[in-house]
N, C-alpha and C positions, 0 to 999 in steps of 0.2 A: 417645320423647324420651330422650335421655342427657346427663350432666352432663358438661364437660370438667373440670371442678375438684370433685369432688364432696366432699373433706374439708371445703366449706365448709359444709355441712350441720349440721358443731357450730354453727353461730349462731345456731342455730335452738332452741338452749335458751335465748335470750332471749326466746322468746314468754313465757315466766314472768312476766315485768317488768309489763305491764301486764294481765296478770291477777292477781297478787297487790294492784296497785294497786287494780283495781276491787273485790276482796274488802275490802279496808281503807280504801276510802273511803264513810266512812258521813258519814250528813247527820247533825249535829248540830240538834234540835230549840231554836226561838227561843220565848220569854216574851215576849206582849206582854199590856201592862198597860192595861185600858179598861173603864170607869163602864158604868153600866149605861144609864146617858144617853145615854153617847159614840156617835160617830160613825163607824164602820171606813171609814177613808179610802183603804187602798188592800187590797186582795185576792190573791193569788196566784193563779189556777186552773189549777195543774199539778195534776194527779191522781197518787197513787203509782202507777199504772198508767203513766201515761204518764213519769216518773221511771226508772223500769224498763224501759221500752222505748229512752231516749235513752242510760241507762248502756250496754246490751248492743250498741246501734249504736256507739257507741264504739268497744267494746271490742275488735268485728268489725274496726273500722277501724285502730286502733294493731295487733290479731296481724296483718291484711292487710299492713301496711307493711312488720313487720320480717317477716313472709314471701315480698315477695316482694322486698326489700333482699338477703338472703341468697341468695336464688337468682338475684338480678343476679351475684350473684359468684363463682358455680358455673357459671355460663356455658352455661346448658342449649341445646341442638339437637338441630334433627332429622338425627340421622345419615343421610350421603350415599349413594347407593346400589354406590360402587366399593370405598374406602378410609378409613381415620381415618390422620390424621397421627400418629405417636408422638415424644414425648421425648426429646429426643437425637439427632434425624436430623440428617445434613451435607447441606445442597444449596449448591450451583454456580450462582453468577449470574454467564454469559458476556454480555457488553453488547460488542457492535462499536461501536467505536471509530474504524473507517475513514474517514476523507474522506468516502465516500459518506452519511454519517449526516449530515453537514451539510445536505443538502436539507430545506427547510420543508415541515413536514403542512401539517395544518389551520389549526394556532394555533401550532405549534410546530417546532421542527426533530426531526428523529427521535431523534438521542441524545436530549436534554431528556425525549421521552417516555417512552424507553427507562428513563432512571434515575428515572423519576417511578416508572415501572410496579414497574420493581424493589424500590423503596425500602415502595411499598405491598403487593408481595406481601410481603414480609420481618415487617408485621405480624402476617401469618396467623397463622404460627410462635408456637410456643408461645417461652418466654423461655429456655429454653436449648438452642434449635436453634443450631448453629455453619454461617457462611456463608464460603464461598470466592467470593473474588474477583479472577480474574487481573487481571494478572499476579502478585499477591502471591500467595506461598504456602504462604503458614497460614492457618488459621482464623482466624474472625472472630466476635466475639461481634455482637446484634443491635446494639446502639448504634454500635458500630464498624462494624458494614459501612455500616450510615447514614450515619456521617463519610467512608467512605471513597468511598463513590456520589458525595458532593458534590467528589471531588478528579480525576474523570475528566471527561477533555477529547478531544479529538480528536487522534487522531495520525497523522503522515504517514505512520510505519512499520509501523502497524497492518494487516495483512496482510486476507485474504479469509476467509471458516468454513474452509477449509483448516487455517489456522493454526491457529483456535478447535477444532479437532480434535482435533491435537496436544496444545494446552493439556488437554481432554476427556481424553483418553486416562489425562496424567498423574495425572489428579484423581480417575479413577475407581482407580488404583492406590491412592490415598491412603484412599478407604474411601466416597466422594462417594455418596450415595443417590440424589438428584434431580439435573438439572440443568436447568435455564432458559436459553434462546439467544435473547437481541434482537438480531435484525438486523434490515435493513435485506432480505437475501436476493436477493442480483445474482444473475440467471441466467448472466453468465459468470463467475460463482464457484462457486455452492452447483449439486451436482446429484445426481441417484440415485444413482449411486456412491460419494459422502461417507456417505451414510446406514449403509453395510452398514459402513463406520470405526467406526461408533459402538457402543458396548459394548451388549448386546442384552438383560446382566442388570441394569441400571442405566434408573431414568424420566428420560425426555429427556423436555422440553414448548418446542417452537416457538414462539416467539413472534414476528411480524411487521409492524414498527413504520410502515410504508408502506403508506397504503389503495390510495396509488393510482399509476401510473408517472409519472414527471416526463415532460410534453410535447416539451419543448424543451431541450437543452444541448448547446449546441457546445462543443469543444475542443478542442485541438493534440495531434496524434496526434504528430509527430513533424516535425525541421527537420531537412533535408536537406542536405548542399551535392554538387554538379554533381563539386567537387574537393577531395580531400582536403589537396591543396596550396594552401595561400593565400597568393595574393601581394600585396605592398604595392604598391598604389596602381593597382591593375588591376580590372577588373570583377569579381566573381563574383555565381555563382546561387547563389541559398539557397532550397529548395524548401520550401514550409508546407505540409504538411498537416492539413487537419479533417477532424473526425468529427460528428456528432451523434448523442449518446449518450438523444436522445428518442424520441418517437414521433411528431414530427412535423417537414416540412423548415422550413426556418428562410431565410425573405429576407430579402434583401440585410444580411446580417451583416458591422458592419464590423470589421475587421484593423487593426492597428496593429502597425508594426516598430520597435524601441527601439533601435538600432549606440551604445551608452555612453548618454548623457543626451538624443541627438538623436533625431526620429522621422525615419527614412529610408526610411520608407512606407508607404503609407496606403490600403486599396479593401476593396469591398464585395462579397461574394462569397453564394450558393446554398449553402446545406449541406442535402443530402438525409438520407433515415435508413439508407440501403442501403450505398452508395459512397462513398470519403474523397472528397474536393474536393483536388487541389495542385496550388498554384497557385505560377509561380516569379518570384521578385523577385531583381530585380540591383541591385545595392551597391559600394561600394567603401570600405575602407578605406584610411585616410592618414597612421595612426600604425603604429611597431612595437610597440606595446604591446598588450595583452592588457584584448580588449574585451568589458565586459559587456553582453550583448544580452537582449532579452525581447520575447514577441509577447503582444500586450495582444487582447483580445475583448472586444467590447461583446454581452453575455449575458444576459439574466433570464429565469428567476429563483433560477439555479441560478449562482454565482460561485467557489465555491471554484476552480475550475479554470479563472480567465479570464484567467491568466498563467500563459506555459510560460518558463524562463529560461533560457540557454546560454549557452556563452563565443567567441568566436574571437580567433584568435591567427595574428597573419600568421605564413608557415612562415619558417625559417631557412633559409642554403644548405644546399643538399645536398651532403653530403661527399664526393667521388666519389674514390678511389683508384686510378689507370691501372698496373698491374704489364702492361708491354708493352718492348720493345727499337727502338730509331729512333725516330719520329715517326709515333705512329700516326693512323691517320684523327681516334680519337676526342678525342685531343687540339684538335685546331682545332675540334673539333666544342665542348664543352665549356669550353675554358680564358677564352671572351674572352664567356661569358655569366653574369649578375651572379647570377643564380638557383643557380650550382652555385660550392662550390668544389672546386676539380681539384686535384690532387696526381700528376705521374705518377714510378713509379719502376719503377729496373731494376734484375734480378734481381741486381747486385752491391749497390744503393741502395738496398733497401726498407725501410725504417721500420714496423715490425709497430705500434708505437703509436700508427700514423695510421691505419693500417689496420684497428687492432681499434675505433677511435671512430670509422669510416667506415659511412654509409650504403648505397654502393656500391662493389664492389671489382669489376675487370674484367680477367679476367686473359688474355691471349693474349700470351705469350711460348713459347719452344719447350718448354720444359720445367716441372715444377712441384716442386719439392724437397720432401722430409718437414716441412723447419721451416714451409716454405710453406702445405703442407697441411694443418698444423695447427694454423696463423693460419687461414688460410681455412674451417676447420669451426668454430671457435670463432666466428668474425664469422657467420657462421648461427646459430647455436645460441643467438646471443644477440640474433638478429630482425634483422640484416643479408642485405644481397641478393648475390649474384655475378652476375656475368654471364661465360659462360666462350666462347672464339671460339677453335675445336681448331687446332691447329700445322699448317700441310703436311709438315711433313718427317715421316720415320715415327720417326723418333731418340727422340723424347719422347712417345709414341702411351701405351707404360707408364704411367708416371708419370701423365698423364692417367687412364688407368683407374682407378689407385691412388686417384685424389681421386674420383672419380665413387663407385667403391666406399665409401671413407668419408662421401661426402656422402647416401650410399643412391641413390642410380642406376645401378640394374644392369640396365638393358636396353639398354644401348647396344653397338652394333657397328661396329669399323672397317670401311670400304671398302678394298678393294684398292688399294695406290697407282699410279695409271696410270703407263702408259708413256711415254705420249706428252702432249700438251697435252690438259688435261681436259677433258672434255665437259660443257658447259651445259646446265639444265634449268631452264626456267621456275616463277618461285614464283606461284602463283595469287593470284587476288584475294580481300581476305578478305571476310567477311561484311559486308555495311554493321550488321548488329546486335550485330558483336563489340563490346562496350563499348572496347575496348582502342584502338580506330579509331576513336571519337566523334570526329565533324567533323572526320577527315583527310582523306574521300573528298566532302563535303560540296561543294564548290565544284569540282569536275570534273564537266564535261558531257560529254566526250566519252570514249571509251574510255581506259583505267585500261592505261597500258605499265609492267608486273611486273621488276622487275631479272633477271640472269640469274645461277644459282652453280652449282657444283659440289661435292657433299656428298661430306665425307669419312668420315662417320659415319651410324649413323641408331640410333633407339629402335624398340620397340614400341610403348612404352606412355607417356604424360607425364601431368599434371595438366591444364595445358591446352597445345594446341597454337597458336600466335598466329598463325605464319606458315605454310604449308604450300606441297609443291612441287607439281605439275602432276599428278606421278604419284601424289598421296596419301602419300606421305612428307614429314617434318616437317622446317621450316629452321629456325622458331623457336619453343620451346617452353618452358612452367616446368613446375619441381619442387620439389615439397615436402620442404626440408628444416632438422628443429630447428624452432626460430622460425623461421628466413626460409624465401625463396624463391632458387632457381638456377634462372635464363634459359641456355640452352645452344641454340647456331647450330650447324647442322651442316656448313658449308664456313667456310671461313676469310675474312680478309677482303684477303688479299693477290688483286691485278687479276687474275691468270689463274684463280683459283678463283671469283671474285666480282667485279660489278660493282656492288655493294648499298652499298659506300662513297660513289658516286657519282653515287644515285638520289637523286630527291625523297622516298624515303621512310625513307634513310636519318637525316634529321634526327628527323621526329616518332615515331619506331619509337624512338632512345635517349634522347630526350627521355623520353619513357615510361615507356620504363626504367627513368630516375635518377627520376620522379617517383612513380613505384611502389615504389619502393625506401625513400620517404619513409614514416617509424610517428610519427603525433601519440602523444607521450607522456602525453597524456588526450584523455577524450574532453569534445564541446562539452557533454554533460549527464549530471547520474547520478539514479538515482531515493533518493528516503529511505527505501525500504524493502529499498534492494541489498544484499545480504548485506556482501560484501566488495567493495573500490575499491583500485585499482592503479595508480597514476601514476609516473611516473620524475620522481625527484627530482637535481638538481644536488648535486656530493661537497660537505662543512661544510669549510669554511678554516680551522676553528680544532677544539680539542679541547673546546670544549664540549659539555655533556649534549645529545645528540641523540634530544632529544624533540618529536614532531608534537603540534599542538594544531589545533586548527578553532575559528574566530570566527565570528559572525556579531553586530553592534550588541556587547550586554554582556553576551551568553553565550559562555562557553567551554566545550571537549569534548576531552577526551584521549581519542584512542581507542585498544582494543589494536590494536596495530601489530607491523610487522614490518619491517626494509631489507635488503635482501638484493641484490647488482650495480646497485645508482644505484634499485632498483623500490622504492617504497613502498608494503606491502600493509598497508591498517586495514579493519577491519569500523566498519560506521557506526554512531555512537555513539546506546544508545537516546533518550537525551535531544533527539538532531536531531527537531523535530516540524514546524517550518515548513520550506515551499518557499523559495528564494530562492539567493545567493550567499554562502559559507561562504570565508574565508582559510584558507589549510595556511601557519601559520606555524611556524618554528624557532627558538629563542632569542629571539622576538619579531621575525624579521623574515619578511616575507610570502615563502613561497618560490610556493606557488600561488592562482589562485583559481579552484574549484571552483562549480560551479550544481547543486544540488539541486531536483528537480520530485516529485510527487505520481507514484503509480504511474497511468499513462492509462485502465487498468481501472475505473479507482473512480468513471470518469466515464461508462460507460456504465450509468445507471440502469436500465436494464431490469428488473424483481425479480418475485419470485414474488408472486401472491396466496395469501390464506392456505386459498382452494379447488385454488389448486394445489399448495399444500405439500403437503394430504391426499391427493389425489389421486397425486403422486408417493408417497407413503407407501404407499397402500394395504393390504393386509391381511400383506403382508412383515416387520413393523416392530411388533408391536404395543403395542412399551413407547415407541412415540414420540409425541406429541399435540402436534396444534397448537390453541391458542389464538387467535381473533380480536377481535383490541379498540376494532377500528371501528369496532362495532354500538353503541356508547356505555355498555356494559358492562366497565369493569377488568379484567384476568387477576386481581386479585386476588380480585376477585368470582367469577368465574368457579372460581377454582382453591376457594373457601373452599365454593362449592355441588356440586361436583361429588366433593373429596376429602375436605372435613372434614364438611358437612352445613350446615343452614341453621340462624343464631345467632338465639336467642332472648333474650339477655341485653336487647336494646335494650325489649321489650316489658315482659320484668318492671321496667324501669326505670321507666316508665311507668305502671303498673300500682301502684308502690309510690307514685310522686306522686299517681295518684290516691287512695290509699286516706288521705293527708297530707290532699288537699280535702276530700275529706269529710269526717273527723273538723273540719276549722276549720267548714266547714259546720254540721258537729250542735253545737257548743257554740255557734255561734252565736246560730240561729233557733232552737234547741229550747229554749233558757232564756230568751227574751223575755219578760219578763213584761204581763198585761195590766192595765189599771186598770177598778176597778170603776164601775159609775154610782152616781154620789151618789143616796141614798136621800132620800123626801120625811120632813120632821120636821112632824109636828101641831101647830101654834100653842098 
């Protein structure tokens, strides 16, 4: 046995007390006065023998008391067979925080347990053990880190043990002895790999607040749409995909679609535990405003994640810029449909500041100038499209290179320019799985007649090739250039090089185009745990302070930000913890509205048991332990038997009340006094 407080051991010069008591309590002898007639009416029959043996039981009894009163507060135990805790140690209470903690145990949700568990190891600790607790980081005295257990909640942006790593790392720099990790332990989080992160001179102890996997959780992996272009008052697909993040499939699960305050659709659908389910619903919106949508799940028992939120925004036109000479095809093509607006100009008219706020620039005119050139890499550079349709005459073939060169396209080679009328070659059919031809080839039953051109150019190499000719040389193709994209034809579109102006597929091929050419300046959803978020913002009409904020009800959130060309980059403010729709207001007026979700990860419960945590351990790891608290045994318990040793204070507690009853005992019964029998008197 050993004492953890053994200076208590002075108290124990209070056995004195009631041993000098019993030296100095002496019986004073009584006088009674009685005739020789008289009658002794009453007797005592305590014997000094027996006077002497209730003093000494006593006596046993008051040293018993304050013997073992003083060793309650020396704290005696049987030392453990690993370790003794010392004075002054720093341990690390990591508690996950993540969404996923939300799921109910037994009685409780997992955090709840988490900081029960914590809050009861933390009394182990002798009193001036110092605790860290992230995110904070300082130390914590005991009573404080108790305040501070009660002010954690759950948070959207609360990462994966990845993160809890990082935190680890820095805590072991700071001098951290132990550390303690409640999680929750998602298998597509935490795996052998994370383990060899962890410092190998520092105690890790596991701890695994989950007995058991959730059965059942469906939720929204992710909402689709068919087109990135949206148009007012037409159909679109909006594709939902589930998941089920349980162990078991889940019927007829119903869906609910929210288009602003109305439900625009409603079915019941299989979610397995293998494969997503996506299933596509068509919509329409009827306003140009900017709608907020949400897909609702009817789920138990697992809720946090039974609304995913997003935004749509019908598109605006497309800005289409024509730099051509005469009246080209694509003018009529374009100018008389309400989806695009056209602009065409000629090389003595061009207007660079319609063209540098152009989504599409198309250039086929004979030549292409330096000024021109260098509007045209700039409209790249800054996530605009061109589309280029090379000259027949060989006059301007240079200047063409010159852009291609600055635009980073160096595989391209003139053709020789014929002599006589050009020769035709067949452009093949494309693939029915080119995404680029969705439902253009659809409604054709019979064979598919290919326009005829003649290339004056050709590449090796492209990003992708869209259209190709017969002989495996490319007519149309992109390239990655800056931000955007360059679409480049290899014949031109005057009638003896090309009859592609005058095809069926010359409509849905620049339709294409212009609607590829289309960049949502957000997206429909962002997560709360995304580092950094980038939206193009509209220029301020006034010189007011140009500061972003984010609303959501009666919170507000400055975050650090950034603007730089119309982009607004902010990192997400910690304080964002719930899912939902956030305003990006300026000067107090809404410029966007933003939908915030939970990362999708946090909903596939899957987690370790805490035989599998060891088991992943194995003998690799040996300052790492896991603890199981399912057995109906504490970590606190747990940790106080196996590192500090087993307390004995509770017995001598015990032990002292008893030696209390007894002593009331002995003065009680043993001074009883009895009364004698009346004696007979002789008449």
């Amino acid at each position: 046995m050993a004492l953890l407080s053994p200076w208590f051991l002075m108290g124990l010069l209070a056995v004195a007390i009631p041993i000098v008591i019993h030296f100095f309590e002496l019986r004073r002898p009584q006088l009674i006065h009685f005739t020789n007639v008289g009658f002794i009416k009453e007797v005592k029959l305590v014997t000094a023998r027996q006077r002497k043996l209730k003093h000494l039981l006593v006596l046993l009894a008051r040293i018993g008391f304050i013997l073992f009163l003083v060793l309650m507060f020396c704290q005696p135990f049987i030392p453990a067979a690993k370790e003794d805790i010392r004075e002054g140690d720093s341990v690390s209470m990591l508690v996950d925080t993540s969404p996923s903690m939300q799921a109910q145990g037994s009685d409780q949700s997992l955090l709840d347990r988490a900081l029960e568990e914590a809050r009861n190891l933390a009394d182990v600790y002798p009193a001036t053990t110092r605790f860290h607790l992230p995110p904070a980081g300082n130390t914590l005295s005991k009573a404080a880190f108790q305040s501070a257990t009660e002010q954690l909640t759950i948070s959207g942006q609360a990462g994966g043990l990845s993160t809890f790593l990082v935190k680890r790392e820095r805590l072991a720099r700071d001098g951290s002895g132990q550390t303690f990790i409640f999680s929750d332990f998602q298998k597509n989080d935490f795996s052998s790999e994370l383990l060899s992160q962890l410092d190998s001179t520092n105690k890790i102890f596991l701890v695994p607040t989950g007995q058991q996997d959730i059965v059942k959780n469906v939720y929204v992996d992710s909402v689709v749409l068919d087109d990135a272009f949206v148009r007012r008052g037409a159909d679109i697909i909006l594709r939902i995909r589930l998941r089920n993040g349980g162990q078991e499939a889940v019927e007829n699960c119903q869906v609910k679609l929210f288009i602003g305050d109305k439900q625009a659709a409603v079915y019941r659908t299989t979610v397995g535990i293998e494969n997503p389910i996506t299933t596509p619903v068509r919509v329409r919106i009827d306003s140009n405003e900017l709608q907020r949508c949400r897909v609702e799940i009817e789920d138990f028992p697992v809720t946090f994640d039974n609304t995913y939120y997003f935004t749509l925004q019908p598109s605006p036109q497309i800005r289409i810029v024509d730099l051509a000479t005469g009246e080209p095809a694509t003018q009529r093509l374009y100018a008389n449909e309400v989806l695009f607006s056209y602009r065409k100009s000629t090389p003595q008219t061009i207007n660079y500041s319609e063209l540098a706020g152009a989504n599409l620039a198309i250039v086929q005119q004979p030549r292409v100038d330096a000024s021109l050139r260098e509007n045209i890499k700039r409209l790249v550079d800054n996530g605009g499209s061109v589309v280029i349709v090379p000259p027949a005459l060989a006059a301007g073939r240079a200047s063409y290179m010159q852009l291609f060169k600055e635009l980073g396209i160096g595989s391209v080679q003139w053709e020789p320019v014929p002599t006589g009328t050009p020769g035709l070659k067949d452009v093949s059919v494309p693939s029915p799985q080119n995404p680029f031809f969705k439902e253009v080839f659809a409604a054709r039953n019979r064979q598919t007649v290919m326009p005829k051109v003649s290339p004056v150019l050709r590449w090796s190499r492209s990003e992708t090739d869209i259209l190709r000719l017969a002989d495996g040389d490319g007519y149309l193709a992109s390239f990655n250039s800056g931000r955007g994209t360059v679409y480049l034809f290899s014949a031109p579109f005057e009638t003896e090089y090309s009859d592609f102006t005058s095809h069926a597929l010359f409509v849905p091929v620049m339709y294409r185009l212009a609607m590829e050419s289309f960049r949502n300046d957000q997206n429909p959803a962002y997560r709360l745990n995304q580092r950094t978020v980038v939206v193009a913002v509209p220029e301020a009409t006034d010189n007011a302070e140009q500061v972003f904020k984010l609303t959501k009800d009666s919170s507000t959130f400055i975050p650090v930000q950034r603007l730089q060309a119309g982009a607004l980059r902010f990192d997400v403010p910690p304080g964002m913890q719930d899912a939902g729709f956030y305003q990006l207001t300026r000067n107090g007026r809404t410029v966007k509205t933003l939908a915030f979700n939970l990362d999708k990860r946090e909903s596939d419960l899957a987690r370790y048991s805490a035989d599998e945590l060891r088991n992943m351990i194995g003998n690799n790891h040996p300052n790492i332990q896991v603890y199981d608290a399912s057995g109906g045994q504490t970590v606190a318990a747990q940790y106080r038997a196996e590192r500090i040793g087993t307390p004995l204070w509770q017995y001598c507690l015990w032990a002292a009340l008893a030696c209390l009853l007894v002593e009331a005992l002995l003065l009680r019964f043993m001074t009883r006094p009895k009364l004698a029998e009346p004696m007979a008197v002789a008449a």
